[in-house]
Jmol script that loads the backbone (N, CA, C; Angstrom):
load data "model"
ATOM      1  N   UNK A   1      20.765   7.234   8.493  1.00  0.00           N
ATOM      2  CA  UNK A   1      19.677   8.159   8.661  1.00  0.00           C
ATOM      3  C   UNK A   1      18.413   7.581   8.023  1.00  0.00           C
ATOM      4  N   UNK A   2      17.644   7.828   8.831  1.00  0.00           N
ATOM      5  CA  UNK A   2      16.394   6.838   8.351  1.00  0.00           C
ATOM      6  C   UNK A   2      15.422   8.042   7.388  1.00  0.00           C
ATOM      7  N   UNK A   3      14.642   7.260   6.281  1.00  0.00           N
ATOM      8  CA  UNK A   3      14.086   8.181   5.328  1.00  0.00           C
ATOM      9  C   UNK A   3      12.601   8.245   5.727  1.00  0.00           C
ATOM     10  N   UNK A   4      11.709   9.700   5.758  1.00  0.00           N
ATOM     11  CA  UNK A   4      10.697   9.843   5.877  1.00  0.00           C
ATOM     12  C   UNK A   4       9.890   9.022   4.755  1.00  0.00           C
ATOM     13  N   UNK A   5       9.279   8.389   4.563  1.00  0.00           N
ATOM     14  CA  UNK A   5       8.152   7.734   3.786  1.00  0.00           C
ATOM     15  C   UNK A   5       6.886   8.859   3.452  1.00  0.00           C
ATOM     16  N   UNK A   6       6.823   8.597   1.813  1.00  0.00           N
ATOM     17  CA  UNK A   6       5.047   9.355   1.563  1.00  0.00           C
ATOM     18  C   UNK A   6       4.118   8.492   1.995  1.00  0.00           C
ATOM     19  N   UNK A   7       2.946   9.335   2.425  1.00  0.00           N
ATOM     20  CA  UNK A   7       1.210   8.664   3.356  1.00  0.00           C
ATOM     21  C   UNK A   7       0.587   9.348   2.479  1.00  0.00           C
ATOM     22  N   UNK A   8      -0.550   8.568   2.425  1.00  0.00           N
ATOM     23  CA  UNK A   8      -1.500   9.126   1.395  1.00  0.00           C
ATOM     24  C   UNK A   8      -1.933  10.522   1.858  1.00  0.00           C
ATOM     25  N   UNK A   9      -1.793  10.989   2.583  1.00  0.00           N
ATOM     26  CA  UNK A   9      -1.954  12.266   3.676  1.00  0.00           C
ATOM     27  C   UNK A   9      -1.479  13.121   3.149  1.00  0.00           C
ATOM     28  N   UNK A  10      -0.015  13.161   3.200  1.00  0.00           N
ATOM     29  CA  UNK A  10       0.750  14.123   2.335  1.00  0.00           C
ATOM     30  C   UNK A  10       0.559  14.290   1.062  1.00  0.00           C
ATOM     31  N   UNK A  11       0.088  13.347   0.140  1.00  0.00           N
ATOM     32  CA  UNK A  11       0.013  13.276  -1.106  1.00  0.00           C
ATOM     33  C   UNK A  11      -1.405  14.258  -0.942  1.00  0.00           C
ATOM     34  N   UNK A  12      -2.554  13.935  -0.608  1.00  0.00           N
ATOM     35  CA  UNK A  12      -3.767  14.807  -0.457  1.00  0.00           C
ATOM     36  C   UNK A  12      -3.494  16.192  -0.135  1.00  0.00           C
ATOM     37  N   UNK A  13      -2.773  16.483   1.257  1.00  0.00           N
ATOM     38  CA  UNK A  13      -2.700  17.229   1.799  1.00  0.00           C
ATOM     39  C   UNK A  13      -1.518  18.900   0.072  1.00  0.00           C
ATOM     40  N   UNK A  14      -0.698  17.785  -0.444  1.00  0.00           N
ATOM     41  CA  UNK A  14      -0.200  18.404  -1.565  1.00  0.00           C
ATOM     42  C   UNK A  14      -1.088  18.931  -2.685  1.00  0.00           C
ATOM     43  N   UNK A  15      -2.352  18.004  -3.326  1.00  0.00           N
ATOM     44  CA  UNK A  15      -3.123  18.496  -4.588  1.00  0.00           C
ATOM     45  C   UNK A  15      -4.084  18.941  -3.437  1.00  0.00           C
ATOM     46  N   UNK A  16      -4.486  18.621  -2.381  1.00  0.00           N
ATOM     47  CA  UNK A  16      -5.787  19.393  -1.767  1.00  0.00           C
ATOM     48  C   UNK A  16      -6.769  19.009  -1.697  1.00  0.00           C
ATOM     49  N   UNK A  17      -6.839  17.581  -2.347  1.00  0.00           N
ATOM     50  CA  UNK A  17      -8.350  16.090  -1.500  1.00  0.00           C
ATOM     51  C   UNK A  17      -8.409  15.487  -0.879  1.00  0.00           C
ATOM     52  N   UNK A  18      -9.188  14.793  -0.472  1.00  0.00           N
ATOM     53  CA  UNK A  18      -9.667  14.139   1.077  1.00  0.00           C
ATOM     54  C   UNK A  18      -8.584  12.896   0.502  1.00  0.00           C
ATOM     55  N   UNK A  19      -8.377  12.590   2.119  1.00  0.00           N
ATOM     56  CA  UNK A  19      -6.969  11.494   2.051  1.00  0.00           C
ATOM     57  C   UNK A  19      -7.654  10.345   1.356  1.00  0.00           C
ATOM     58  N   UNK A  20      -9.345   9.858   1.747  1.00  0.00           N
ATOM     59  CA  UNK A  20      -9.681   9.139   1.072  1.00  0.00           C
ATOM     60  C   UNK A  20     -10.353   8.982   0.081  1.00  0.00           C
ATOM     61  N   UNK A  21     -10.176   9.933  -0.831  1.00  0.00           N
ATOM     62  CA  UNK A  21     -10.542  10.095  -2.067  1.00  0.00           C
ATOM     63  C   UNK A  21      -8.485   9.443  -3.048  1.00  0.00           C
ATOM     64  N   UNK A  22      -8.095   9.676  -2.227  1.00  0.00           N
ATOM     65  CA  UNK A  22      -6.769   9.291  -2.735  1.00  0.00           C
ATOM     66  C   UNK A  22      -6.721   7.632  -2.137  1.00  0.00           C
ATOM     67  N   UNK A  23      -7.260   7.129  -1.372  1.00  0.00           N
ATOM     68  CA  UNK A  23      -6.899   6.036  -1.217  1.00  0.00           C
ATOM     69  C   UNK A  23      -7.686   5.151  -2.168  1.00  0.00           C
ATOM     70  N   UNK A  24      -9.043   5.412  -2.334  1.00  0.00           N
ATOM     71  CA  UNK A  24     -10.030   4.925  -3.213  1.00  0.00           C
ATOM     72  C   UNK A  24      -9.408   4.711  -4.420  1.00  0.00           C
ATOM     73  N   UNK A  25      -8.719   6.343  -4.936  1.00  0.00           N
ATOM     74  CA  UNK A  25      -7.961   6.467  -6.560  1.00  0.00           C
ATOM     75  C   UNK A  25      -6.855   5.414  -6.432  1.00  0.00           C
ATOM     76  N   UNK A  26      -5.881   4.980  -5.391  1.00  0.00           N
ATOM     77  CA  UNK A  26      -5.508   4.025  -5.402  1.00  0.00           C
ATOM     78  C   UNK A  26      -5.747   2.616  -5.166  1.00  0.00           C
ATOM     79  N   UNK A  27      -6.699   2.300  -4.855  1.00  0.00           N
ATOM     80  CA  UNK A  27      -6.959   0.803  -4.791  1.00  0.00           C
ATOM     81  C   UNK A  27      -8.294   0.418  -6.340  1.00  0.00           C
ATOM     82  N   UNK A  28      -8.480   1.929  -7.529  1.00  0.00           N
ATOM     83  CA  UNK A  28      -9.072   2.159  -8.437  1.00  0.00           C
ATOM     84  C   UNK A  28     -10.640   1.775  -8.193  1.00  0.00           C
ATOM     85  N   UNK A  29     -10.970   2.333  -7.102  1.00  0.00           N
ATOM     86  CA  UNK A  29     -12.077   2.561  -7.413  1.00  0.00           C
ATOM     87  C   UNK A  29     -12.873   3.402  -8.478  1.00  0.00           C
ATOM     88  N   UNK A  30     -13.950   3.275  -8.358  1.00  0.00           N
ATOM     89  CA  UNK A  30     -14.967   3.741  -9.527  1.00  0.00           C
ATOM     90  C   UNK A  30     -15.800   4.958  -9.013  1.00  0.00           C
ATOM     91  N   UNK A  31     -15.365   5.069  -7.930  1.00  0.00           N
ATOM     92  CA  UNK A  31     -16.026   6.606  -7.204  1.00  0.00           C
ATOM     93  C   UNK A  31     -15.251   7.717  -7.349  1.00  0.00           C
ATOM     94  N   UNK A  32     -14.334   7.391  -7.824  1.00  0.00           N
ATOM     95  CA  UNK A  32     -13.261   8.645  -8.257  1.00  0.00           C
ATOM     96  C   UNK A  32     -13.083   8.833  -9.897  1.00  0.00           C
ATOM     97  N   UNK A  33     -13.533   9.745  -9.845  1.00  0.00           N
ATOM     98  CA  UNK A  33     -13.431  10.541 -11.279  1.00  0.00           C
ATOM     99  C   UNK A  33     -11.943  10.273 -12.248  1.00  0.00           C
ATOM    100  N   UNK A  34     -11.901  10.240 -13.463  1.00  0.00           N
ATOM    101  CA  UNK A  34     -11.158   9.927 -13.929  1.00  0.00           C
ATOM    102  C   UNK A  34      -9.980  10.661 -13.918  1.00  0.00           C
ATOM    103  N   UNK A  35     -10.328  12.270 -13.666  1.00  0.00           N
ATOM    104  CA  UNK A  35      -9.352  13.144 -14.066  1.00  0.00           C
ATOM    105  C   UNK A  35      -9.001  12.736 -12.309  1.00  0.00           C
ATOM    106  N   UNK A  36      -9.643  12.767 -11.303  1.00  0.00           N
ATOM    107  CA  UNK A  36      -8.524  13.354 -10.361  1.00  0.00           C
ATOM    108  C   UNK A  36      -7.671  12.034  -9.928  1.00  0.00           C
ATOM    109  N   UNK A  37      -8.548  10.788 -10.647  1.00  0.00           N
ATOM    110  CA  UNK A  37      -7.612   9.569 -10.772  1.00  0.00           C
ATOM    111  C   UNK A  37      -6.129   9.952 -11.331  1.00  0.00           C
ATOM    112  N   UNK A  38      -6.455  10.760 -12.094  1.00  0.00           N
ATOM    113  CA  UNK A  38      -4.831  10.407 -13.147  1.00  0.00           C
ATOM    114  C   UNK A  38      -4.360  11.570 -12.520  1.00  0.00           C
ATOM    115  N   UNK A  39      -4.313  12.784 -11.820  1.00  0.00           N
ATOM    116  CA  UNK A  39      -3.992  13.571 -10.821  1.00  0.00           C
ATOM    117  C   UNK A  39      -3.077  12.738  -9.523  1.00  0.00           C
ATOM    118  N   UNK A  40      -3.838  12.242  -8.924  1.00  0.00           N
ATOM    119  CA  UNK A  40      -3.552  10.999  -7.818  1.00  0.00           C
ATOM    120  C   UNK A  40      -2.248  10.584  -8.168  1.00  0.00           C
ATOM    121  N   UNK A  41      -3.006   9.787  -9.333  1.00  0.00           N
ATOM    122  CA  UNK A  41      -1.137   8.778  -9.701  1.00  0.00           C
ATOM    123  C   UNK A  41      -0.028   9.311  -9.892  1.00  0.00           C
ATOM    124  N   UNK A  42      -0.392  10.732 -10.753  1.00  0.00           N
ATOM    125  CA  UNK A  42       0.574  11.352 -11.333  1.00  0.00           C
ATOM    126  C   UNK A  42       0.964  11.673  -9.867  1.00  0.00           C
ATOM    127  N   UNK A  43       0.564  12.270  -8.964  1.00  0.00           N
ATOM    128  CA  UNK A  43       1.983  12.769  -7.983  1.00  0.00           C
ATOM    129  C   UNK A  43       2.184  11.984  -7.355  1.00  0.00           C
ATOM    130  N   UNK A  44       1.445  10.842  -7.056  1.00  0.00           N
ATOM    131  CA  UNK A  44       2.004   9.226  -6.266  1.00  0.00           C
ATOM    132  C   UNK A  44       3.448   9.100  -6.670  1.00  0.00           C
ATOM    133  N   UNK A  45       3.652   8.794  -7.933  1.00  0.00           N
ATOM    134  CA  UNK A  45       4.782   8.950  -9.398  1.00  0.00           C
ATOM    135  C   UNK A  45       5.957   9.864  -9.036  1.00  0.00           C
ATOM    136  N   UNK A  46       5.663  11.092  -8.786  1.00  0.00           N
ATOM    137  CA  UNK A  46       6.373  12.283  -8.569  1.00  0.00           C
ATOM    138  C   UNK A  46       7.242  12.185  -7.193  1.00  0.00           C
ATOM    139  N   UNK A  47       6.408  11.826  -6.415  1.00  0.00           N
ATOM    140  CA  UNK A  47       6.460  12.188  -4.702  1.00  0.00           C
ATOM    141  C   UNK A  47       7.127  10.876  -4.683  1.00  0.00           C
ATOM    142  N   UNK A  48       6.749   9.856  -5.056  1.00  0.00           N
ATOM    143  CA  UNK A  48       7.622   8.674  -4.828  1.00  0.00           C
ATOM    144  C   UNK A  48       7.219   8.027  -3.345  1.00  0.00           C
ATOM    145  N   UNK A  49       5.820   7.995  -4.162  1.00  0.00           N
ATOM    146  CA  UNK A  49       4.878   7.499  -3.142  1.00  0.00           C
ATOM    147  C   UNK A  49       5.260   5.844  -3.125  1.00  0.00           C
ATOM    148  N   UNK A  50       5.583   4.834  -2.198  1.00  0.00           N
ATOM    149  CA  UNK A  50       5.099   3.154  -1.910  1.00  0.00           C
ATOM    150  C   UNK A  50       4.004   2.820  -0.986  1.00  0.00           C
ATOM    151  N   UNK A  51       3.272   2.293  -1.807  1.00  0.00           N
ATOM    152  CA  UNK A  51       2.417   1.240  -0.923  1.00  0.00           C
ATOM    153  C   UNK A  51       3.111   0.415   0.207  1.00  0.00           C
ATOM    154  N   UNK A  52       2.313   0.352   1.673  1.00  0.00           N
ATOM    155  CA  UNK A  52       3.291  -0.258   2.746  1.00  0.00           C
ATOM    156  C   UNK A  52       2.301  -1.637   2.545  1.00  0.00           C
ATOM    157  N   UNK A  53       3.227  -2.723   1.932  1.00  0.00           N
ATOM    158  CA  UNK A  53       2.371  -3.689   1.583  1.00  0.00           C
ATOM    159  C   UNK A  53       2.381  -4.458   3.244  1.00  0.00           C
ATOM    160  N   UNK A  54       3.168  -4.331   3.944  1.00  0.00           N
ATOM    161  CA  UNK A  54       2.798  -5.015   5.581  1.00  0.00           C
ATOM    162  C   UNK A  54       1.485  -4.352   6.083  1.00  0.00           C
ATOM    163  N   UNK A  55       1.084  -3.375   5.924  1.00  0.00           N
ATOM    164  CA  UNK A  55       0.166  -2.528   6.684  1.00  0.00           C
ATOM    165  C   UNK A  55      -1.150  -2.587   5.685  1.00  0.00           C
ATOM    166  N   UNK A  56      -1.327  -3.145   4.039  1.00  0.00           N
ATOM    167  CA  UNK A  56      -1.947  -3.545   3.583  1.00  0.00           C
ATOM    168  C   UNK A  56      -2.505  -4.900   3.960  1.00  0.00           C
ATOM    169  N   UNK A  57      -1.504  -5.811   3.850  1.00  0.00           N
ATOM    170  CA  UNK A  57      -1.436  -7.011   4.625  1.00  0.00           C
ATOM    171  C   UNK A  57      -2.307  -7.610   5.809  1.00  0.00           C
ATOM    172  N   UNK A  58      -1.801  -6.493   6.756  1.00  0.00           N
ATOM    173  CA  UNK A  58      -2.387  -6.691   8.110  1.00  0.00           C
ATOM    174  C   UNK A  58      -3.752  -6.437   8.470  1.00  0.00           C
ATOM    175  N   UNK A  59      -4.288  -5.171   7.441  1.00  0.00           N
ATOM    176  CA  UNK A  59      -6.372  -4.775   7.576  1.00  0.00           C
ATOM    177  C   UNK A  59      -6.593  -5.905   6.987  1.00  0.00           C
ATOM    178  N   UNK A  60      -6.101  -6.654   5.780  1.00  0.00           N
ATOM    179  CA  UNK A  60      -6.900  -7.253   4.835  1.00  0.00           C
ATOM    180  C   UNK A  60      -6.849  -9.153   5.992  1.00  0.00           C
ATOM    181  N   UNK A  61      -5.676  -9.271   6.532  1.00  0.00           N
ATOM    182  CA  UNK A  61      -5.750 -10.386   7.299  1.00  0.00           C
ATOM    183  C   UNK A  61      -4.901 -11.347   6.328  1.00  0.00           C
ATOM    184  N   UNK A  62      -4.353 -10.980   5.775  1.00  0.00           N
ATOM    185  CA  UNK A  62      -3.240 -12.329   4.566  1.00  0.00           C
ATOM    186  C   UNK A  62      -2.700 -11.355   4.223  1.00  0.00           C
ATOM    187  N   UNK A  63      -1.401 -12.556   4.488  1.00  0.00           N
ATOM    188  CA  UNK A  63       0.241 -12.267   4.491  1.00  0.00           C
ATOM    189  C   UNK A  63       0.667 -12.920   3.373  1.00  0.00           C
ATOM    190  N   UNK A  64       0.159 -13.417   2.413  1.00  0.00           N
ATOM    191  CA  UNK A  64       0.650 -14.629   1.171  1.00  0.00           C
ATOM    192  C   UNK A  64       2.036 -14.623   1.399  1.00  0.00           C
ATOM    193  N   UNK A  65       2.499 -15.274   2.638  1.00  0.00           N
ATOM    194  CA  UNK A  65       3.981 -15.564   2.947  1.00  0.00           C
ATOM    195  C   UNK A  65       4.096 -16.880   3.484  1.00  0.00           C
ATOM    196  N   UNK A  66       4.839 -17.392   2.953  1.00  0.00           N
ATOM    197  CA  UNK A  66       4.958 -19.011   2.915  1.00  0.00           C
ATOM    198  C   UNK A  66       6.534 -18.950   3.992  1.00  0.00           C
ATOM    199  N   UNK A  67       7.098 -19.502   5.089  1.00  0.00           N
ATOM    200  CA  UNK A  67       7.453 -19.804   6.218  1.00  0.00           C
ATOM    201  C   UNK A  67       8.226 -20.975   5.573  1.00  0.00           C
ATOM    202  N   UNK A  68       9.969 -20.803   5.113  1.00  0.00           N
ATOM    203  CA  UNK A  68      10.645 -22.244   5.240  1.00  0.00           C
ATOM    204  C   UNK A  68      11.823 -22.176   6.597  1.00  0.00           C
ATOM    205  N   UNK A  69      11.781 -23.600   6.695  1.00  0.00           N
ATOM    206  CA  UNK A  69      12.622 -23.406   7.897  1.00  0.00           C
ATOM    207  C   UNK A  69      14.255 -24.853   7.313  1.00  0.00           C
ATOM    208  N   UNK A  70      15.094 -24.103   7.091  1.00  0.00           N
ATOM    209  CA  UNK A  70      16.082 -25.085   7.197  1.00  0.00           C
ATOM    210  C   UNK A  70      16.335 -25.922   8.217  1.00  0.00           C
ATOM    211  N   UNK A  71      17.160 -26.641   7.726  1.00  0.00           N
ATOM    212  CA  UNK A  71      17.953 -28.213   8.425  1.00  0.00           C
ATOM    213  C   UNK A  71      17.156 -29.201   9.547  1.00  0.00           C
ATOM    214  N   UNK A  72      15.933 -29.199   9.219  1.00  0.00           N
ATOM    215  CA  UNK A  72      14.947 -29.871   9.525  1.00  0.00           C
ATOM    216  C   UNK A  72      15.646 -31.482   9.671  1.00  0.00           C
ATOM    217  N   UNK A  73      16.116 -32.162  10.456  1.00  0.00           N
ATOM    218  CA  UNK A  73      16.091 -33.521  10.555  1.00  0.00           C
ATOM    219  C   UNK A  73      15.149 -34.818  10.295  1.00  0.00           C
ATOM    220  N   UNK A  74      14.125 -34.037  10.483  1.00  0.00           N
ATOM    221  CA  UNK A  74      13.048 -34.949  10.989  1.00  0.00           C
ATOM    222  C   UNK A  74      11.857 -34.427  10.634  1.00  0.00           C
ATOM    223  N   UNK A  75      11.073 -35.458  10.236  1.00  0.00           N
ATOM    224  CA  UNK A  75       9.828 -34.968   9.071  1.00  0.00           C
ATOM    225  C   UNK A  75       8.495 -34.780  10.149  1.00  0.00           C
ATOM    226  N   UNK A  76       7.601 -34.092  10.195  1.00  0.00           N
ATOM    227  CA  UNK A  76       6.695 -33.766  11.111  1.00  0.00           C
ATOM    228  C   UNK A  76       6.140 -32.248  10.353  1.00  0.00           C
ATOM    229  N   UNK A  77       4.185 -32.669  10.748  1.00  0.00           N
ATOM    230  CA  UNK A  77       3.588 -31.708  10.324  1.00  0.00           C
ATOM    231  C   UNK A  77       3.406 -30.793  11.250  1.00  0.00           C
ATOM    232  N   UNK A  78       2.815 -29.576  10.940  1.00  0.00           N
ATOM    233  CA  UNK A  78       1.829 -28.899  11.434  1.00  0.00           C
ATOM    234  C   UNK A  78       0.365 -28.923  10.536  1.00  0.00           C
ATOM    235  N   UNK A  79      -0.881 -28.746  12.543  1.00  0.00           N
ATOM    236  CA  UNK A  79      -2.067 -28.350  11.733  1.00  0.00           C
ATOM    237  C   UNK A  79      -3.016 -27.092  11.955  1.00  0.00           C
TER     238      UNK A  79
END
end "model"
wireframe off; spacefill off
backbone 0.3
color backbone group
């Protein structure tokens, strides 16, 4: 059975702020107030919120994933 995942959506949609006022508090921006910063985390914490680091990954354009390939015979680059 596959498990529903927390979105910053639900987490907002739970304390009652804009989804991106929660995304900001998570990537720590400085436009978010301190208290509803530590609000944010605290039910990130609770709810058992994860970051989907593929879907982070993919806006930002880097994958810092390095590609090995076994039993290579034969030495040859890529460019």
């Amino acid at each position: 059975m596959k498990k529903n995942k927390i979105t910053i959506h639900d987490i907002s949609k739970h304390i009652r702020v804009d989804s991106s006022a929660t995304s900001r508090a998570l990537n720590d921006s400085v436009r978010v107030s301190k208290k509803t910063k530590t609000l944010i985390l605290n039910t990130t914490s609770e709810m058992g919120y994860q970051r989907n680091l593929l879907a982070s990954n993919l806006r930002k354009r880097v994958t810092n994933t390095i590609g090995v390939v076994p039993g290579i015979s034969r030495h040859f680059f890529f460019n």
